[in-house]
VOGU-3710 file (C-alpha; in Angstrom, 3 decimals, decimal comma):
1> xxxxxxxxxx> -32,725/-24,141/18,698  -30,187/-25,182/16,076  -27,022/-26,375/17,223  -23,853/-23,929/16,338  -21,669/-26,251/14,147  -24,903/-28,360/12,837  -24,046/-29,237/9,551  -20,501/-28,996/9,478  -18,531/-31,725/8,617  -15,179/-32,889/10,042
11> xxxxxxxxxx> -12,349/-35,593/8,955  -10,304/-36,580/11,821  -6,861/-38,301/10,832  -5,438/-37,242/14,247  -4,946/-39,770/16,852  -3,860/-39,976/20,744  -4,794/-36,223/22,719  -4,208/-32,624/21,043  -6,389/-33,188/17,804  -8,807/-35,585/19,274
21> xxxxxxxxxx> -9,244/-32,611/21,792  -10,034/-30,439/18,962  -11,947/-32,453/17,091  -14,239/-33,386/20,558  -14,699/-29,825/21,183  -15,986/-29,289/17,790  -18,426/-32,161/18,136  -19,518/-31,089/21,113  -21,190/-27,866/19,286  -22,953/-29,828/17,371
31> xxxxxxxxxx> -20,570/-30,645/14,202  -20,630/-33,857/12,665  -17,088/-35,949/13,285  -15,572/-39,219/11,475  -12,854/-40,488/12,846  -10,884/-42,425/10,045  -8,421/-45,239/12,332  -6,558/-48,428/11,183  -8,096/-51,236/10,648  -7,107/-53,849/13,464
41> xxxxxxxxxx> -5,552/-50,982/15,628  -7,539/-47,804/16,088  -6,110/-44,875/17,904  -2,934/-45,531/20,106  -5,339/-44,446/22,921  -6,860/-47,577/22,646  -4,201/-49,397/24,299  -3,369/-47,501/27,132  -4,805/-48,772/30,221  -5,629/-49,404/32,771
51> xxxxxxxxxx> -8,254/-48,291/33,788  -10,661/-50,451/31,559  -14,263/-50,084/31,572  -15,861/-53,056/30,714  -14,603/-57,236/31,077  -11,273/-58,685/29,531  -13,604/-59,510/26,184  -14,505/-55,750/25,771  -12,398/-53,433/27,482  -12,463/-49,964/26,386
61> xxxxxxxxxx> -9,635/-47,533/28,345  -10,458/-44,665/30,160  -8,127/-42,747/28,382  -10,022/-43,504/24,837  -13,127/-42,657/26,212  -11,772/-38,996/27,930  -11,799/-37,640/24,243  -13,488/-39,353/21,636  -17,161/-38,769/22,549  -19,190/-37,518/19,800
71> xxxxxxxxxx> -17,585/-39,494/16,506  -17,985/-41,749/13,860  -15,007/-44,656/13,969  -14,325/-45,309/10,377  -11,537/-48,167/9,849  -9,747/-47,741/6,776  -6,317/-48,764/5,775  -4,434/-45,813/4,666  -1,784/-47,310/3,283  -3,206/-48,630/0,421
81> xxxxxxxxxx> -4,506/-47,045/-2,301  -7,586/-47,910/-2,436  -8,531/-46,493/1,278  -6,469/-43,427/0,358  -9,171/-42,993/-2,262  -12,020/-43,327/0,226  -10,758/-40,893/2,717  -9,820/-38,411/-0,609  -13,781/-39,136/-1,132  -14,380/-38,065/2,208
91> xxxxxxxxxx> -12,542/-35,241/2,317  -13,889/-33,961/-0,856  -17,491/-33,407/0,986  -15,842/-32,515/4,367  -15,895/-28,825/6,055  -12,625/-29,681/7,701  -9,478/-31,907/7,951  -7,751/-32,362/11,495  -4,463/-34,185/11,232  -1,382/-34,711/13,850
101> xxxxxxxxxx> 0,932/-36,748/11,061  4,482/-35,853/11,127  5,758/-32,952/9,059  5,093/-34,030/5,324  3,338/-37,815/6,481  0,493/-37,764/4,814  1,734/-36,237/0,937  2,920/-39,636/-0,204  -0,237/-40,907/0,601  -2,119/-37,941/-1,195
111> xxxxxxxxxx> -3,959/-36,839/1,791  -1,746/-33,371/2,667  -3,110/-29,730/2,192  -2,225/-29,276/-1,654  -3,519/-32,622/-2,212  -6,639/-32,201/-0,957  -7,176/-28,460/-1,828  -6,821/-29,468/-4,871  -10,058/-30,911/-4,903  -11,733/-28,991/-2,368
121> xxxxxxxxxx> -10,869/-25,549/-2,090  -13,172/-24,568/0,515  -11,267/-27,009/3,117  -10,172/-26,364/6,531  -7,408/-27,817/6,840  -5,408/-28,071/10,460  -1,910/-29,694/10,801  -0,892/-30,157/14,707  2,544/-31,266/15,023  5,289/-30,976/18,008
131> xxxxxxxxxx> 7,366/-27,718/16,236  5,107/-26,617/13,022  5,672/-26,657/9,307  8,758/-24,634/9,551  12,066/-24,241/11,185  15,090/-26,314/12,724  13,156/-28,687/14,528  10,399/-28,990/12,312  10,724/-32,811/11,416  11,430/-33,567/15,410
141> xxxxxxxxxx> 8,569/-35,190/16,881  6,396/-33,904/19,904  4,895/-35,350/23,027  3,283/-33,371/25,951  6,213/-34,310/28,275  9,212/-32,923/25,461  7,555/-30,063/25,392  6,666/-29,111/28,884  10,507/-29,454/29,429  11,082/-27,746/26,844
151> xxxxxxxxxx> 9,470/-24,591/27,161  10,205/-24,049/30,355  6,648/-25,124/31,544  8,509/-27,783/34,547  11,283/-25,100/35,472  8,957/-23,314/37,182  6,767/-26,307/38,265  7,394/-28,259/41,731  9,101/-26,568/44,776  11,872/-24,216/45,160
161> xxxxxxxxxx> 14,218/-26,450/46,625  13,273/-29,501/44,741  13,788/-30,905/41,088  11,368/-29,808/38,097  7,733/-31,388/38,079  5,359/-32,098/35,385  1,919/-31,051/35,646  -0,424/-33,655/36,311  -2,981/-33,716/32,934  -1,137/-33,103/29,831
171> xxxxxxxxxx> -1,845/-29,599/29,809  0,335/-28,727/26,354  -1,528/-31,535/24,553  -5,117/-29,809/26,340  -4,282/-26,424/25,559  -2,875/-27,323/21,430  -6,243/-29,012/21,174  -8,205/-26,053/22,293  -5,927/-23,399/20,187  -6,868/-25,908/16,778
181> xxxxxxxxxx> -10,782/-25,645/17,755  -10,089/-21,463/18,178  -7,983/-21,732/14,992  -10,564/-23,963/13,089  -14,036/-21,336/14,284  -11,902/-18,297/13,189  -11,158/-20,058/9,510  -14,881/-21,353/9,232  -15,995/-17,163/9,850  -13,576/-16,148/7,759
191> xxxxxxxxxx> -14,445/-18,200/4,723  -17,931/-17,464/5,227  -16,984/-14,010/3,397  -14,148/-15,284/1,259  -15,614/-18,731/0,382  -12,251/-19,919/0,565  -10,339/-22,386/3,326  -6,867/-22,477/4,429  -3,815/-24,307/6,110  -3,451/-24,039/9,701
201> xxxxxxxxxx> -0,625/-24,719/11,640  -0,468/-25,471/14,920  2,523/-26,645/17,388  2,675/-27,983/20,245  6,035/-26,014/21,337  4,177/-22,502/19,610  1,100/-23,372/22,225  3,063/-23,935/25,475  5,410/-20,949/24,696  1,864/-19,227/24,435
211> xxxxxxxxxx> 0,931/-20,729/27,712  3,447/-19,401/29,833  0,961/-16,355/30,498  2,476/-13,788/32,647  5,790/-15,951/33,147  6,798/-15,318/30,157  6,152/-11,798/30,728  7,934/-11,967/34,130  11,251/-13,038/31,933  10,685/-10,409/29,171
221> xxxxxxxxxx> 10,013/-7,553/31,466  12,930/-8,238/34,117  15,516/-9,984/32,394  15,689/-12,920/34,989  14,242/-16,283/34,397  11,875/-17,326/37,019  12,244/-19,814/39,531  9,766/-22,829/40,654  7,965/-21,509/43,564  6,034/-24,600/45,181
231> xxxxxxxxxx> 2,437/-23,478/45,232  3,034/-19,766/45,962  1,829/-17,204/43,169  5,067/-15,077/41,631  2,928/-12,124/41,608  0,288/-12,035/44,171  -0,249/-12,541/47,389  -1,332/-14,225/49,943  -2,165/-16,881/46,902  -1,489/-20,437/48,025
241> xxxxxxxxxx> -2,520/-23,167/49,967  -3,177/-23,036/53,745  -3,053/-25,171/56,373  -6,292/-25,874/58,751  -6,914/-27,606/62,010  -8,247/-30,506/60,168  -6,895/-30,250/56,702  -5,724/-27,628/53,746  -7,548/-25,176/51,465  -6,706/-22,410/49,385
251> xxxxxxxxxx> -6,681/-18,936/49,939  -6,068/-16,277/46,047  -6,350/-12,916/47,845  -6,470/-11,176/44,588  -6,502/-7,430/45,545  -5,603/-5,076/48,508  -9,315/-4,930/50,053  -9,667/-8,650/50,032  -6,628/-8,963/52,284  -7,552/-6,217/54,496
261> xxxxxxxxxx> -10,302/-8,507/54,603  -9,196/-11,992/55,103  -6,484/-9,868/58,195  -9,394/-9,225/59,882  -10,715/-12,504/59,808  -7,581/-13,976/61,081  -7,644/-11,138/64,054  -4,193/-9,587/62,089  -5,822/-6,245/61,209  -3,299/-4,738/61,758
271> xxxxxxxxxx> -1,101/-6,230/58,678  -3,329/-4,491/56,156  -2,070/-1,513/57,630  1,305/-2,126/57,735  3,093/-0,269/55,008  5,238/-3,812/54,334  2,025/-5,556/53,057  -0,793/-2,474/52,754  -0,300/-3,477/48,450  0,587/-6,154/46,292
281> xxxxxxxxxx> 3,297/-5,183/45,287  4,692/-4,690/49,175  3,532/-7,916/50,118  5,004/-9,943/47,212  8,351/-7,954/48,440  7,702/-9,118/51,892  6,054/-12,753/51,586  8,738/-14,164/54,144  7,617/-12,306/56,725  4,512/-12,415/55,761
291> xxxxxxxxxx> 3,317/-15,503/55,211  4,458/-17,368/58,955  1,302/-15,304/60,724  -1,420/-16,157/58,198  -0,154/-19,634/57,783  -0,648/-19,919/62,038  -3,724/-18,077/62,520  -5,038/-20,368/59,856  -4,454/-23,336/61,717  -6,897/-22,115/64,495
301> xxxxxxxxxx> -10,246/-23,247/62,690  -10,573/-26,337/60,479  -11,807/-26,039/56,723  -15,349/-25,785/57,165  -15,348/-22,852/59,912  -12,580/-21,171/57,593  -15,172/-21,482/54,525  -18,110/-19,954/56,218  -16,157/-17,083/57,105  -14,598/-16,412/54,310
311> xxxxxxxxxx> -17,314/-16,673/51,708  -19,583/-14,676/52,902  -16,541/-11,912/53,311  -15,938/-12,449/49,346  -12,175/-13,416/49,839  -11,539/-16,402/47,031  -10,640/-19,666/48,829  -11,663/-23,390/47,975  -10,827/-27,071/49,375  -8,248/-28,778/47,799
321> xxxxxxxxxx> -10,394/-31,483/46,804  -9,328/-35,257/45,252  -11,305/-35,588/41,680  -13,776/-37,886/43,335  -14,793/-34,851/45,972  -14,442/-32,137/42,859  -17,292/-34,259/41,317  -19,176/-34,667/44,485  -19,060/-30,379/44,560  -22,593/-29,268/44,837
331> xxxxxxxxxx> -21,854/-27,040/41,850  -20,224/-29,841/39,900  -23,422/-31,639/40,629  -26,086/-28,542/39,407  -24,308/-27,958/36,574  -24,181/-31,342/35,489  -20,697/-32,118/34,864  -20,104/-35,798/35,103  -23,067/-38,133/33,326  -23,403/-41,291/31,714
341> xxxxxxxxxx> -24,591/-42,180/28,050  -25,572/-45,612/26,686  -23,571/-46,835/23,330  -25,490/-49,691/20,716  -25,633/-52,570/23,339  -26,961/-50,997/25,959  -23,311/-50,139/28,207  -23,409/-47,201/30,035  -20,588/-45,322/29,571  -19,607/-42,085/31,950
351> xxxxxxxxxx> -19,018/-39,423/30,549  -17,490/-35,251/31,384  -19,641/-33,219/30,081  -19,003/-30,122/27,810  -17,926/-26,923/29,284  -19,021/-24,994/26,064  -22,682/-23,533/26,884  -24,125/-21,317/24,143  -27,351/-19,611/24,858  -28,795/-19,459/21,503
361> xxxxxxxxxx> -27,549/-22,361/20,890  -28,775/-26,152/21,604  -26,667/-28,289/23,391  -25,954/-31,795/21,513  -26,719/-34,681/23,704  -23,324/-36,718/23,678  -23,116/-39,784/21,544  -20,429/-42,380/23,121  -16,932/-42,935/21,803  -17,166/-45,302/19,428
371> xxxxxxxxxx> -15,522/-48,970/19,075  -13,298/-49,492/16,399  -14,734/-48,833/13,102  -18,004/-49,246/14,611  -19,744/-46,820/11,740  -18,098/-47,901/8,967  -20,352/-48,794/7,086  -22,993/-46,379/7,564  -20,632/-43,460/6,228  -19,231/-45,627/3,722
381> xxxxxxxxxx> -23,242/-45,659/2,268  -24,610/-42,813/3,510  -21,517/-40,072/2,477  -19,842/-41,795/-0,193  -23,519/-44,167/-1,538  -20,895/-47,346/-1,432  -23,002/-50,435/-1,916  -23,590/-53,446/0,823  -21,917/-55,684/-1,962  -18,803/-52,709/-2,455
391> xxxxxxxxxx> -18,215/-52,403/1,089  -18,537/-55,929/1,490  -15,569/-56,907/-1,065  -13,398/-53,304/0,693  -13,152/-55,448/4,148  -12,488/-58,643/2,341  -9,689/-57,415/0,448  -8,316/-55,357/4,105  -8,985/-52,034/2,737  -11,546/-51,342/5,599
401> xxxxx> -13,033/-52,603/8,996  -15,554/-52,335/11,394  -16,459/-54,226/14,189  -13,810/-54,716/16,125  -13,492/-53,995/20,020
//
């Protein structure tokens, strides 16, 4: 089987989370990714630690290695004129651009969407940015925390009594990533029958607005803005975390059989009867009441005896598991999702593996994020035919570099 992007190329100017994201996701089905960073410096990402795997001589962050599998580092100064001439070179035989610049960074260097059209109309080209290419706060710049404040993501985040809470992954950053890749397949189908690119915008502010899911809905349908409600669904219940005799899990009751179901369990038949909490919509009108006598019958069994009730009854309930025990999972372990993959000297380096699993399509083994400028070279000769003795006079003179760790 081929894989589904084989054969595609992809220039990635972006740096730090949201177009890394998209640009991993891409090369994780199967498209070919060069990651163009500054000679000397690389990605922000590169910095932030700890944790470090590897010793104080090579020291790669975790937070590097969370979203730059599958790429070629290329280190090329962009602020000269000759590098902006390589990566125009590039460009020029690339399927797609991926950039997170500010709004208008990249025209002085030649490297923006006219520019490069110019010279390649069939380009893909994707602009991330914190507000998008338009508008008041266009030129403002974005980061995962501004805009989870910002959109209203942390007012209804945290408990009802207590202040507003981020969420713990940078979820606007995750989701913008994964809204580029969508953004990016839908422009690759569509010039397959124009045989033309495009300019796509993305924002971070657009995406989390987007992301708000049914609380946004909640506000446009009733008026009233809602409120943070600790772990407690706004619109269905019982949906929230339990306590056990021996720890917590989580019980999403998601329709009115399965909580006629999980009453009986608890011995409280007669609850599902009771007109108060017989439907959804009666029992989100009634949680106070409702909740105290599930939340104490719960307490009578511990975790496990609670889970081999409940699953074989079909009501939806899980641990609440640390990261180490959602890895441990016996379904995290069958499906494979944690692994390891050896880079050039031989380092194992763990890896997450892909959720994206295409049946007709082959699954790329993951190559390892890369160390600074590590391919370089190879690109430099194999995409653009530089010379040894041209490539060799580019790093003397600063314009590129490779190499470093």
């Amino acid at each position: 089987m081929t894989q589904a992007l084989s054969g595609v190329r992809v220039l990635d100017l972006s740096r730090v989370l949201a177009g890394p994201w998209a640009t991993q996701m891409l090369g994780d089905l199967g498209a070919a990714i060069v990651k163009i960073e500054r000679p000397g410096e690389g990605d922000d990402t590169r910095k932030w630690g700890p944790p470090w795997l590897g010793d104080k001589s090579d020291k790669r962050p975790a937070y590097y290695l969370s979203t730059n599998r599958n790429k070629a580092s290329v280190a090329i100064d962009m602020a000269r004129e000759e590098g902006q001439a390589l990566i125009r070179r590039l460009a020029e035989g690339s399927d797609i651009v991926v950039e997170n610049f500010k709004l208008g960074g990249l025209e002085k260097f030649g490297l923006d969407y006219r520019s490069l059209k110019a010279i390649n109309p069939r380009l893909i080209y994707c602009s991330i940015t914190g507000f998008g290419q338009d508008g008041p706060d266009a030129d403002k710049p974005g980061y995962d925390l501004m805009l989870q404040a910002m959109s209203g993501f942390m007012s209804v985040t945290g408990e009802k009594d207590g202040p507003p809470r981020r969420m713990g992954v940078a979820m606007v950053d995750l989701t913008t990533g994964m809204n580029a890749a969508a953004a990016i397949l839908a422009a690759l189908f569509q010039r397959e029958r124009t045989g033309e690119g495009q300019h796509i915008d993305i924002a971070l502010f657009d995406v989390a607005m987007s992301s708000l899911g049914n609380q946004a809905l909640n506000y446009l349908v009733s008026g009233t803005a809602p409120g943070r409600t600790g772990n407690a669904h706004p619109n269905v219940v019982p949906y929230q975390p339990f306590e056990t005799a021996d720890g917590w899990m989580i019980v999403a009751v998601g329709n009115d059989s399965q909580f006629a179901r999980f009453a009986g369990l608890l011995g409280l038949s007669e609850m599902a009867e009771d007109e108060r909490y017989a439907t959804n919509a009666a029992r989100v009108e009634n949680r106070e009441s409702l909740i105290p006598p599930l939340a104490e019958a719960m307490k009578a069994r511990t975790t496990a005896e609670w889970t081999a009730l409940l699953k074989p009854n079909n009501v939806p309930h899980g641990p609440i598991n640390t990261i180490e025990q959602a890895f441990a999972e016996p379904q995290a372990i069958h499906r494979g999702l944690s692994g390891t993959v050896a880079d050039a000297s031989g380092a194992e380096l763990p890896v997450v593996a892909s959720p994206l699993r295409l049946s007709a399509s082959a699954r790329p083994d993951p190559t390892p994020p890369p160390r600074l400028g590590e391919q370089t070279d190879s690109v430099l000769r194999d995409r653009l035919g530089l010379s040894g003795e041209e490539i060799a006079q580019l790093r003397a003179s600063g314009v590129v570099g490779g190499g470093e760790s």
